[in-house]
N, C-alpha and C positions, 0 to 999 in steps of 0.2 A: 800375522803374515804366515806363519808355518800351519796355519789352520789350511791357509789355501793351500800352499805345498804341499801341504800331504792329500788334498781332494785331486791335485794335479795329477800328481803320484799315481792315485787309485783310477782316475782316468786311462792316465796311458798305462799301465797294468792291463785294465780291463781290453783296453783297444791291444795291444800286445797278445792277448789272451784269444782274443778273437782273430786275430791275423793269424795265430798260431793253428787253430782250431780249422780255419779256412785254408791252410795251406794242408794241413794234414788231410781234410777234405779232398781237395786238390791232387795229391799225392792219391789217395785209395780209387779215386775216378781212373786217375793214368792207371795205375796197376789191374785195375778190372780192363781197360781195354786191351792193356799188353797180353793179359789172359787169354782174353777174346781171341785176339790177333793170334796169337801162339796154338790155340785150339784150332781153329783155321787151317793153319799151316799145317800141322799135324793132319789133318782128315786128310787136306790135298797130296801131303807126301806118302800117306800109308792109305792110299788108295790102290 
């Protein structure tokens, strides 16, 4: 039985890992828009 618990384990680790991985993802997408957005703004107001 501790055979499967630790395949469990290593499952949601893995899936952890990748939620992890997907939100950091997530997070660098938003930051390049805010970029964008903020470059934008910048041209508009020092025009």
């Amino acid at each position: 039985m501790s055979g499967n618990l630790n395949s469990n384990n290593i499952e949601k680790d893995e899936f952890d890992l990748n939620t992890e991985v997907s939100d950091y993802e997530d997070l660098i997408t938003k930051l390049k828009e805010i970029k964008s957005t903020i470059a934008l703004l910048e041209k508009t107001i020092f025009r």
